[in-house]
C-alpha positions as CSV (number, residue, x, y, z in Angstrom):
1,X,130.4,16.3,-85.1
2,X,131.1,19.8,-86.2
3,X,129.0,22.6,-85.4
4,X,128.0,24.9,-88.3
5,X,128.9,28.9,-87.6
6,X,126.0,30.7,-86.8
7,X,124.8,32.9,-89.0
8,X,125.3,36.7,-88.9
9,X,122.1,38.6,-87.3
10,X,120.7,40.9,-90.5
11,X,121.4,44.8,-89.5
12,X,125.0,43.9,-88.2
13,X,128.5,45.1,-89.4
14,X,129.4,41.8,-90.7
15,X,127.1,41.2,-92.9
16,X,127.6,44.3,-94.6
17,X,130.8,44.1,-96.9
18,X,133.0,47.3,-96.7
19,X,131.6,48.4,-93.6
20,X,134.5,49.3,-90.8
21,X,134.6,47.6,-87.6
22,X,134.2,49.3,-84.2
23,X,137.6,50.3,-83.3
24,X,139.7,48.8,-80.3
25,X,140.0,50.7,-77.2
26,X,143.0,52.7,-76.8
27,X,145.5,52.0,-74.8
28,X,145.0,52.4,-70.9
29,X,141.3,52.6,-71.7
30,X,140.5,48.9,-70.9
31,X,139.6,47.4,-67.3
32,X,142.7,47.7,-64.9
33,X,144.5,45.2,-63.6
34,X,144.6,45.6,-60.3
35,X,146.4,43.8,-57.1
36,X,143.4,44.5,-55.3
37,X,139.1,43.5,-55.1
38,X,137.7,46.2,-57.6
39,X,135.6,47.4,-54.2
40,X,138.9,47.5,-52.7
41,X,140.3,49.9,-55.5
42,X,137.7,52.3,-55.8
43,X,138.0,52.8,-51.7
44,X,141.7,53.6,-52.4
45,X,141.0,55.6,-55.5
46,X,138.4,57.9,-53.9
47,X,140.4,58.2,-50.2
48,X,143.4,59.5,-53.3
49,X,140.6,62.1,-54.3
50,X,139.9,63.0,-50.6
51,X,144.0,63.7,-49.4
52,X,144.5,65.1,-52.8
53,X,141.4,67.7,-52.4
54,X,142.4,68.7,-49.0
55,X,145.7,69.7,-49.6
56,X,144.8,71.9,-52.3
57,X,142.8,73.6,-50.3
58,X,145.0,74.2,-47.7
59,X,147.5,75.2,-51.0
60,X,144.9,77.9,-51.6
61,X,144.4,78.7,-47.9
62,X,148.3,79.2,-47.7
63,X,148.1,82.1,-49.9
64,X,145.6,83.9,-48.8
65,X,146.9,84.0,-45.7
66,X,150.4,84.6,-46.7
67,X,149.3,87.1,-49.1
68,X,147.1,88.7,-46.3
69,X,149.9,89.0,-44.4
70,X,152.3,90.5,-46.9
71,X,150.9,92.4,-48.6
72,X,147.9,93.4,-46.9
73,X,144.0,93.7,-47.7
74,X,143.2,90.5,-47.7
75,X,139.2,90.7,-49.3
76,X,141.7,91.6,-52.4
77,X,144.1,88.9,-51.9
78,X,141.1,86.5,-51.6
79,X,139.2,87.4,-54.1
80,X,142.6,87.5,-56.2
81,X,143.8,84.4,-55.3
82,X,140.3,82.3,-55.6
83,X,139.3,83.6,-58.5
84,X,142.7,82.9,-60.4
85,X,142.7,79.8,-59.0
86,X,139.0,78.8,-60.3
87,X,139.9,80.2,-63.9
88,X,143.3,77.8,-64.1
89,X,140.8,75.0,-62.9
90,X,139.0,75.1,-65.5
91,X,141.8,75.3,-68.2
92,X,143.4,72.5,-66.3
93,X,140.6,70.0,-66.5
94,X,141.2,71.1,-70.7
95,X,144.1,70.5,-70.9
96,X,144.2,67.1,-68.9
97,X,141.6,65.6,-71.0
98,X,144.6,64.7,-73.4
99,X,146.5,62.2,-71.3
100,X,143.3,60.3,-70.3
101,X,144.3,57.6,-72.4
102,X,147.4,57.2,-70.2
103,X,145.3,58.5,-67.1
104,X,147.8,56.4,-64.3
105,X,150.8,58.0,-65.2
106,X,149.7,61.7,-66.1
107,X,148.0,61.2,-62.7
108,X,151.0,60.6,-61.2
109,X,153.4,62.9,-62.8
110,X,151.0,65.8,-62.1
111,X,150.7,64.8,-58.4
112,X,154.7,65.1,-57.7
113,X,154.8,68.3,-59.4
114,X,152.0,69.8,-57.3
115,X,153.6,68.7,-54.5
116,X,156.6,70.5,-55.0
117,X,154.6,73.5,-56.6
118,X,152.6,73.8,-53.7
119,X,154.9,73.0,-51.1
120,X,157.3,75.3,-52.2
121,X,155.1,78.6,-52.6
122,X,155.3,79.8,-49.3
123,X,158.6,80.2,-49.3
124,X,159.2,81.4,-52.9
125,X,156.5,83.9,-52.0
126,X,158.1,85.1,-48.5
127,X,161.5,85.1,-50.2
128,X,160.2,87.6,-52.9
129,X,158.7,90.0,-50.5
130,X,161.8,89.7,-48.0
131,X,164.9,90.2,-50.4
132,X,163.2,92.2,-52.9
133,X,162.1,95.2,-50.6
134,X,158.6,94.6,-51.8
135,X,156.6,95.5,-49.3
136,X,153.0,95.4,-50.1
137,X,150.0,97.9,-49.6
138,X,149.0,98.2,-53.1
139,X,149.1,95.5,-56.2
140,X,152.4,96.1,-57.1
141,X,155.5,95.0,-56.9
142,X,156.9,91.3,-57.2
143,X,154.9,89.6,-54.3
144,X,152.0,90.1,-56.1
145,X,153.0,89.0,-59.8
146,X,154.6,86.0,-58.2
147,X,151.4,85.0,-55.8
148,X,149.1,85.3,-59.3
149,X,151.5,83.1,-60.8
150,X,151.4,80.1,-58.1
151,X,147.9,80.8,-57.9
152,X,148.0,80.0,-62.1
153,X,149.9,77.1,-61.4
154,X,148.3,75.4,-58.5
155,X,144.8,75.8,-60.3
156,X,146.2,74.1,-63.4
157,X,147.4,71.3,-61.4
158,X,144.4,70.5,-59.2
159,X,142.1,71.4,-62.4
160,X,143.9,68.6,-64.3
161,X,143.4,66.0,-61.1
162,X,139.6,66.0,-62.2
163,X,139.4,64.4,-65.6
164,X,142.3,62.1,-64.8
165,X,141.3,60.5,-61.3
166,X,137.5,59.8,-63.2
167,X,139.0,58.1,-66.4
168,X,140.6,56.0,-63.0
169,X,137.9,55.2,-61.4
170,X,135.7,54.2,-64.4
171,X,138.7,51.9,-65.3
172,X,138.2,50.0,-62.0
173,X,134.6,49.8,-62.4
174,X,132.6,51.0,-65.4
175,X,129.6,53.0,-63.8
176,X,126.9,55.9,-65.6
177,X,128.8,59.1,-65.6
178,X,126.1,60.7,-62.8
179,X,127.4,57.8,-60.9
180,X,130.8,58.0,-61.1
181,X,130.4,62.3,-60.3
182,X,128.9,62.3,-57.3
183,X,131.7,59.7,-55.7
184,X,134.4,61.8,-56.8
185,X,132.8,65.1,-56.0
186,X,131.8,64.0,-52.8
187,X,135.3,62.6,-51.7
188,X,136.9,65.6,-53.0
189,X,134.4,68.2,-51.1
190,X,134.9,66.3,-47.7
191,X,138.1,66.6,-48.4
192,X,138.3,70.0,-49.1
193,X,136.6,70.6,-46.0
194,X,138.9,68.7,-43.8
195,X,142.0,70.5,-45.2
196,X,139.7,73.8,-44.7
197,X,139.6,73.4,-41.1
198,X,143.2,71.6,-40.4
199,X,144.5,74.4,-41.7
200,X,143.2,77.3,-39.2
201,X,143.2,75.0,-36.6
202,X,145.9,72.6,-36.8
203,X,148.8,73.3,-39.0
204,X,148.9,76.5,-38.7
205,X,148.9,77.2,-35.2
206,X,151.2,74.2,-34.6
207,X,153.8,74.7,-37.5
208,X,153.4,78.2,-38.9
209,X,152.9,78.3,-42.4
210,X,156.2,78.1,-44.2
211,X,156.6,74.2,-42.3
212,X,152.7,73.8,-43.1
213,X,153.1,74.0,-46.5
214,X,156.3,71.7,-46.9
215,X,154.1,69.2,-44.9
216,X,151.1,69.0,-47.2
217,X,153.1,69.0,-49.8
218,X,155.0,65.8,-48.6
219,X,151.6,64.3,-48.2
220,X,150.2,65.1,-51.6
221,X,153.3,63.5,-53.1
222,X,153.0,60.6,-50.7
223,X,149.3,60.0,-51.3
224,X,149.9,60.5,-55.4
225,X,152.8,58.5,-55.7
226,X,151.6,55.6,-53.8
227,X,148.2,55.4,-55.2
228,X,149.8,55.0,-59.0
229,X,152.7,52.9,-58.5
230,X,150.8,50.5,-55.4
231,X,147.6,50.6,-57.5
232,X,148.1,51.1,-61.2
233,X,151.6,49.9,-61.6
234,X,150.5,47.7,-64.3
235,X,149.0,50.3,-66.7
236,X,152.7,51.9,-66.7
237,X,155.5,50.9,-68.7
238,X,158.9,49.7,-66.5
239,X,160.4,53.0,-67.7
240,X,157.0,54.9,-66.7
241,X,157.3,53.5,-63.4
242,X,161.1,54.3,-62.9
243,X,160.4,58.0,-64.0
244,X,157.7,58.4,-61.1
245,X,159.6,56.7,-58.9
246,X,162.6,59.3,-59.3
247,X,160.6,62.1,-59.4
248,X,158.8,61.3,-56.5
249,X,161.9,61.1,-54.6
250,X,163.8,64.2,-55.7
251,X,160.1,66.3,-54.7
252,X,160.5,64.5,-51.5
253,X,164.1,65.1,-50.9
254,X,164.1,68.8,-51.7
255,X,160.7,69.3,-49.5
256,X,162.4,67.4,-46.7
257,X,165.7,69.7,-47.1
258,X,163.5,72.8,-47.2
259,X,161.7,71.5,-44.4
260,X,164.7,71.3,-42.4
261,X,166.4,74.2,-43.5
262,X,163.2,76.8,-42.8
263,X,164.2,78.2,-39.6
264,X,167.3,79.4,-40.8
265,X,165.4,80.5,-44.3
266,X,162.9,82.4,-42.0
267,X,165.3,84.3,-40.0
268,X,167.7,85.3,-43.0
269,X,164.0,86.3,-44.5
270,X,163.0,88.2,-41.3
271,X,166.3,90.0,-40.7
272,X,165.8,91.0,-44.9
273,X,162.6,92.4,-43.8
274,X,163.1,94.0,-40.1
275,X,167.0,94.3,-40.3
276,X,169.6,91.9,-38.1
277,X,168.6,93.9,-34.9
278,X,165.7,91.4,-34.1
279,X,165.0,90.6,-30.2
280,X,162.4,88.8,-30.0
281,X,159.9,86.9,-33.0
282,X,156.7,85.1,-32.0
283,X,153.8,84.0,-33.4
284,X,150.8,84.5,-31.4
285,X,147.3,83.3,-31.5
286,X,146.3,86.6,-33.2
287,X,149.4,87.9,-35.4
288,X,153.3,87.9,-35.9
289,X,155.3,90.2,-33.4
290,X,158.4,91.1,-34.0
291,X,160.6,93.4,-31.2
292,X,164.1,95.1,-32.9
293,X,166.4,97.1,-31.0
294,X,165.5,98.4,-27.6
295,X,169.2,97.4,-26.1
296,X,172.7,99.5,-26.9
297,X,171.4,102.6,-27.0
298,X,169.2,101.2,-30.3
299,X,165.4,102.7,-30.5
300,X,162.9,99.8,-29.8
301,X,160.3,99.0,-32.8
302,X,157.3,97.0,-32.5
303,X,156.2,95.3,-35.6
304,X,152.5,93.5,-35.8
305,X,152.0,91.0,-38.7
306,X,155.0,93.2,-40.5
307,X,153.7,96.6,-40.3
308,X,155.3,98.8,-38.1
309,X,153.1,99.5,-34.9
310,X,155.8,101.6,-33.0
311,X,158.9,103.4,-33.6
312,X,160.9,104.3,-30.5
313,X,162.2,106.9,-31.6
314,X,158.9,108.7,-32.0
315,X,156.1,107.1,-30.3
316,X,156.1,109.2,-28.0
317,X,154.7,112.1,-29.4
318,X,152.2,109.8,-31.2
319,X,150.9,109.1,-27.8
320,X,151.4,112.5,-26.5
321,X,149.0,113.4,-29.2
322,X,146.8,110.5,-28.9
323,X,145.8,110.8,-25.5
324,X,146.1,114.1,-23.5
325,X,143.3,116.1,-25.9
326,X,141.1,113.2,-24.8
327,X,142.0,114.0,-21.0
328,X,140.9,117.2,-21.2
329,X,137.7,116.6,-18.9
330,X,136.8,114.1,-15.8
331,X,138.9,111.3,-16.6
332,X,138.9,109.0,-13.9
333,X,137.5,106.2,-15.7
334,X,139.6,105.3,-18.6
335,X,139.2,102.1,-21.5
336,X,141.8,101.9,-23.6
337,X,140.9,99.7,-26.7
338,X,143.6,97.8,-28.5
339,X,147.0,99.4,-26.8
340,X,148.7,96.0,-25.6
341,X,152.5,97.5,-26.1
342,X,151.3,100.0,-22.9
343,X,152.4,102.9,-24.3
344,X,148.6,104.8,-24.4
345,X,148.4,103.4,-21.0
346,X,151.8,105.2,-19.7
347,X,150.4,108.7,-21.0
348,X,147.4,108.0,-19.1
349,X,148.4,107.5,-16.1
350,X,150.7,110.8,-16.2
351,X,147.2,112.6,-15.3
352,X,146.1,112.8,-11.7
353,X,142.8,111.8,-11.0
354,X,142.7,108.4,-12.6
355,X,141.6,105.6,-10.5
356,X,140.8,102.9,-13.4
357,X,141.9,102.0,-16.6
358,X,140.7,99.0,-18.7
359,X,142.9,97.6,-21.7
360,X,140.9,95.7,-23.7
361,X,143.5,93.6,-26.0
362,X,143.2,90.7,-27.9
363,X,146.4,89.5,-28.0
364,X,147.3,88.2,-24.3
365,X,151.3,87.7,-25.1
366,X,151.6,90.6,-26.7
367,X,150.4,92.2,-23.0
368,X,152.6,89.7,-21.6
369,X,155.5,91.1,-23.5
370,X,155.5,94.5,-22.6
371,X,155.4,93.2,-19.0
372,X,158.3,91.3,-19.0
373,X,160.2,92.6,-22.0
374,X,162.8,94.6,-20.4
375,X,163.2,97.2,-23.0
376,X,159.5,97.3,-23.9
377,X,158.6,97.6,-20.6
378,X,161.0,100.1,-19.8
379,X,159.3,102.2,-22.3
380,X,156.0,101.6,-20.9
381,X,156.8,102.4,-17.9
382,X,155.8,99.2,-16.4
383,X,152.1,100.1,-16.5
384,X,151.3,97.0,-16.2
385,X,152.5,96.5,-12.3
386,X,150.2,99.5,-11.8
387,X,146.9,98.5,-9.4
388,X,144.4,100.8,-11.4
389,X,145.5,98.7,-14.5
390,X,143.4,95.9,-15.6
391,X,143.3,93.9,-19.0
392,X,140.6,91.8,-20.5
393,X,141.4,89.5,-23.3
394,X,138.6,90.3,-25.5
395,X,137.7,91.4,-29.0
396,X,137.0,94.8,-28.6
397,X,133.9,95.2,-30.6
398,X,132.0,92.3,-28.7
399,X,133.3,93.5,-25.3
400,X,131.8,97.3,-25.7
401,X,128.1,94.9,-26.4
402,X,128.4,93.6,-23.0
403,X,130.0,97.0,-21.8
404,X,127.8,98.7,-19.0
405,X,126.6,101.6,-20.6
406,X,128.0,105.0,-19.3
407,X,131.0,103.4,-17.0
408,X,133.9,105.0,-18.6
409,X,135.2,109.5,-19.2
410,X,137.3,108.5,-21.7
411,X,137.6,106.0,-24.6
412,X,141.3,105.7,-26.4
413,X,140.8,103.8,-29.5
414,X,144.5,102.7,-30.0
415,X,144.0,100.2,-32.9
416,X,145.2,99.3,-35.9
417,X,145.3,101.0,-39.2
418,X,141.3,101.7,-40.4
419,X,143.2,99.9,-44.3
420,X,143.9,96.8,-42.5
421,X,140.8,94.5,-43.6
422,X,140.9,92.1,-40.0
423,X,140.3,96.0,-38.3
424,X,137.6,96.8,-40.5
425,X,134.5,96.3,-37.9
426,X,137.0,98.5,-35.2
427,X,136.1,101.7,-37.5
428,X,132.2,100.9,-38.0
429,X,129.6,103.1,-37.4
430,X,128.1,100.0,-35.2
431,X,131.4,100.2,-33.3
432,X,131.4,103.9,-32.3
433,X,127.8,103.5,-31.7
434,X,128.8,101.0,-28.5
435,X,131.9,103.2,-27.9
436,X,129.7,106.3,-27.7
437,X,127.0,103.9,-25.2
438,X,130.0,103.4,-22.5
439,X,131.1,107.2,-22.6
440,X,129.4,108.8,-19.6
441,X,128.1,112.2,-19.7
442,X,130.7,114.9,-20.9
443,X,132.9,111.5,-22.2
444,X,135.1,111.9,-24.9
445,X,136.5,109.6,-27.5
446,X,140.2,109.5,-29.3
447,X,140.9,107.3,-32.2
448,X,143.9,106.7,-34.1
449,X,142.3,107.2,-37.8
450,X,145.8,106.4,-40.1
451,X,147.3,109.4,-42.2
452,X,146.1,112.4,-43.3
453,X,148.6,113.6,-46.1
454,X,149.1,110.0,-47.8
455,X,145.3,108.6,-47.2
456,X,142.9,111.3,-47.2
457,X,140.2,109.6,-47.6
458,X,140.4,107.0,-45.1
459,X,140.7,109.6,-42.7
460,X,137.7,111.7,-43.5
461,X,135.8,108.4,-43.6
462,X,136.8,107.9,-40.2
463,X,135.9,111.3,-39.2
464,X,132.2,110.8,-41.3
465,X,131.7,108.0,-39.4
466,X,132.4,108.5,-35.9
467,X,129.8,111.4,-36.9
468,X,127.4,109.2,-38.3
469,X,127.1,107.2,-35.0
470,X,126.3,110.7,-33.1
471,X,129.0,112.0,-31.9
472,X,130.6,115.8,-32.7
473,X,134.0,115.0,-33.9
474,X,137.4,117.2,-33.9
475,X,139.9,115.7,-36.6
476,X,143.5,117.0,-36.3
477,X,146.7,115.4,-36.9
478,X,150.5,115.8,-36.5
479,X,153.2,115.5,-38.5
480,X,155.6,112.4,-37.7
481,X,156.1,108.8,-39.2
482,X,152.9,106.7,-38.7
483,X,153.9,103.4,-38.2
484,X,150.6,101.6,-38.4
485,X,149.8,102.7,-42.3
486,X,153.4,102.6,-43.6
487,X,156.2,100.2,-43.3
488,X,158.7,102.6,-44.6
489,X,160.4,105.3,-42.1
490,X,159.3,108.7,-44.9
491,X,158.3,111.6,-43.5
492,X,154.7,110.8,-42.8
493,X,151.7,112.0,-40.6
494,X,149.6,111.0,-37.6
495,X,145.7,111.6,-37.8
496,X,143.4,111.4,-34.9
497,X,139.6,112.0,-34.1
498,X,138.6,113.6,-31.0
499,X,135.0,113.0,-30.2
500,X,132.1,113.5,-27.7
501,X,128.1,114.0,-27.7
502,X,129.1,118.3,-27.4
503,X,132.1,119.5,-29.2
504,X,135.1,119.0,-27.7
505,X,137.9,121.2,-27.4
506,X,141.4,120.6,-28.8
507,X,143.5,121.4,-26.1
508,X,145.3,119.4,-22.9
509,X,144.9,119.4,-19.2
510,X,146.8,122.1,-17.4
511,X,150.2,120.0,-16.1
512,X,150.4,117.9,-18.8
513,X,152.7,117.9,-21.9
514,X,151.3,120.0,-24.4
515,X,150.9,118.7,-28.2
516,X,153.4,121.8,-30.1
517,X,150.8,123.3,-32.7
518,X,147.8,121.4,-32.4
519,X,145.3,123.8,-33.3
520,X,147.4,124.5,-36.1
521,X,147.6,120.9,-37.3
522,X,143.9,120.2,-36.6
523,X,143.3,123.5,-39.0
524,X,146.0,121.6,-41.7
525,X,144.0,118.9,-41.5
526,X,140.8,120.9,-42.1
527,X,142.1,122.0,-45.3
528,X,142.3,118.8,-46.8
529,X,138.3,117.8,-45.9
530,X,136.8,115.5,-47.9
531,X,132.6,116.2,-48.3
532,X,130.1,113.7,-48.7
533,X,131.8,110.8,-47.7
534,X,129.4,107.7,-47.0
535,X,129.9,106.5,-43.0
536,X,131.9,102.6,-43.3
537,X,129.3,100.1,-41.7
538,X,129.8,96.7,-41.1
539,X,127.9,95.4,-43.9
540,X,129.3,98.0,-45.9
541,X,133.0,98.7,-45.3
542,X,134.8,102.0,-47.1
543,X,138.3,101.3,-46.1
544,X,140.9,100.1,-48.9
545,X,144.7,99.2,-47.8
């Protein structure tokens, strides 16, 4: 017995002649075949979302660090970096909604070219700034077009993961699209926070950032490759597959060959930058040092994070000039503030009468060096083997709050450059107010305070701020090469503060080596005062590299 055909329900499509039928999905857009439970796939799916999202943070990360490093201020290269980053994310996510219909394999393809992208732009960037003599300090130059241009790049790529990895996941398991945002959002933000903190804490400090990079870069391809070909293998064509499959490879073959080839890229790249006379190249806990020279008759020169610190052929009057205006008083009790290398400590100790002096330095092996470096220590005169020496590993600005207050007649401030953003605090008016709390009674205070001639208005902010936090100040300068605010060797300037609760005088302690034209320089540098200049605070910063 034959069933009659049910009839059609009034109100529906067929029983309307003429009236066009829903249209088939489009390819790619049905369920997927998987080789897996559905539970099963959407764990793999969303542990894809969670590598993928941590290393392109640590892609971001990369550059702001690098960038940092080259070419200095690194609130700009942040903000720079970031913000270009967030603007290609967006046209990214545009531009990927597209290849949704073929979702697996646009996935795929866009994974192995981040990979490489990202893996890559350490080194493109380093080799830029090291064969290219561009060496940072203001947004110019071909480091900086080049990092806006991986930062473009990289934000496209990871923008276009978005729309691509949720037409996945509702193809495993259809799901309201509240739902299906909160899994992938919450994968890929616990994600980004893993790759936020490996990379301070792990990859950097264990394989330096050029290596880093080539490794997350390996395990993006990895992780993208595998979840496409193991997972949705079916939703691509044989030659789909094939294509992936090659291109997978070649990113992994050329990451692995930069990977082992990046020690001899980054010495080529560092005798580019610092010339073939390099000693001695370490990266500490705190920064890059770098010694050149120093043997053969060759001036030493001390290089922190790529910024020349000190020139051996000159340093000496640096901390000639430094130093001995600030000894001009009691001085028996001396702190020296930043001054690792030992050279503020050497002029020092040429005064009689001093019985202690404390080195507060961050960075213990850069201490460590200028003890056992022969030439280094040569130059300091092996201050540290002196008894009346003693250094604390500290951050300067929270060791002066647990400073006992009046303990010391002099204060050097031997830091780096006031432009440098990571020494922004070290020229606070908070920070001169605790270095003018350990200054005993008739106490004076030196700081280095960066260039007169080529940044005047660092320098009188310097000088408006040490005022600000109640001291009388003294600015003066001499003419030389300042290695902290310049990595070229020009014809530059040294500026300095001298500082107490009375006004001090310019001048040096009977015996010692007297500053040529001091007065004369501190009048130059007169000339050039800047009025009105707001004090830099911590929560308010005035500096600019």
């Amino acid at each position: 017995m034959i069933e009659p055909h049910a009839p059609a329900q009034p109100g529906t499509a067929t029983d309307r002649p003429g009236t066009a039928k829903a249209p088939p999905p489009r390819s790619g857009q049905g369920p997927a075949r998987l080789p897996v439970s559905t539970a099963t796939g959407r764990f793999l799916v969303l542990a894809g979302v969670f590598i993928c999202a941590a290393c392109g943070l640590v892609y971001e990360l990369e550059l702001v660090a690098l960038a940092s490093y080259l070419i200095g201020d690194s609130v700009t290269q942040a903000s720079v970096v970031l913000s270009v980053m967030v603007f290609a994310m967006g046209l990214g996510s545009l531009v990927a909604k597209r290849l949704r219909c073929r979702a697996a394999a646009g996935f795929g393809a866009v994974e192995a070219l981040l990979a490489l992208v990202g893996g890559c732009s350490a080194m493109a960037l380093y080799a830029v700034f090291a064969w290219t003599g561009d060496w940072g300090g203001a947004w110019e130059g071909g480091s900086s077009y080049v990092l806006v241009a991986f930062s473009l790049a990289i934000g496209l790529l990871i923008g276009a993961e978005v729309p691509l990895l949720m037409e996945l996941i509702q193809r495993i398991r259809r799901q309201d699209a509240g739902g299906a945002v909160a899994d992938l959002f919450a994968a890929d933000y616990v994600g980004a926070l893993v790759g936020g903190l490996a990379f301070p804490f792990l990859l950097l400090p264990l394989l330096g950032q050029l290596t880093a990079t080539l490794v997350t870069g390996t395990v993006n391809a990895i992780a993208g490759g595998a979840l496409v070909l193991g997972l949705f293998r079916q939703d691509l064509s044989r030659r789909a597959r094939w294509l992936l499959v090659v291109a997978n490879l070649v990113v992994l073959a050329l990451l692995a060959s930069a990977a082992v080839l990046v020690d001899d890229f980054e010495r080529a790249a560092r005798h580019a930058v610092y010339g073939k006379d390099v000693r001695v190249a370490m990266h500490t806990d705190v920064q890059e040092v770098v010694l050149t020279g120093g043997t053969d008759g060759r001036p030493l020169d001390l290089y922190l994070d790529g910024r020349l610190r000190v020139s051996g052929s000159d340093e000496r009057r640096y901390h000639e000039a430094l130093v001995h205006p600030a000894m001009n008083g009691p001085h028996a009790r001396v702190l020296v503030l930043g001054g690792g290398d030992g050279l503020a400590v050497r002029e020092v100790l040429r005064h009689d009468g001093v019985r202690q002096v404390d080195v507060v330095e961050l960075d213990t092996r850069l201490v460590e060096l200028a003890r056992t470096d022969r030439a280094l220590s040569e130059l300091n005169g092996h201050v540290y083997g002196d008894q009346r020496v003693r250094v604390v590993a500290a951050d300067a600005f929270g060791w002066l709050r647990r400073a006992p207050r009046g303990a010391y007649d002099v204060v050097v401030s031997d830091l780096p450059d006031p432009g440098i953003t990571s020494s922004t605090k070290l020229y606070s008016q908070e920070f001169y107010g605790l270095a003018r709390g350990v200054l005993a009674d008739g106490g004076r205070l030196a700081v280095h305070a960066g260039p007169v001639a080529s940044r005047p208005q660092a320098f009188w902010t310097v000088d408006a701020t040490v005022r600000a936090a109640g001291l009388r100040t003294v600015p003066y300068a001499v003419a030389g090469h300042d290695p902290a605010a310049s990595r070229s060797r020009a014809p530059h300037d040294w500026g300095f503060v001298l500082a107490s609760r009375a006004r001090p005088q310019l001048r040096t302690p009977p015996g010692t080596p007297y500053v040529p034209s001091l007065r004369a320089d501190a009048r130059a540098a007169e000339r050039t005062r800047l009025t009105g200049l707001p004090p830099s605070t911590l929560v308010h910063p005035r500096y600019a590299d």
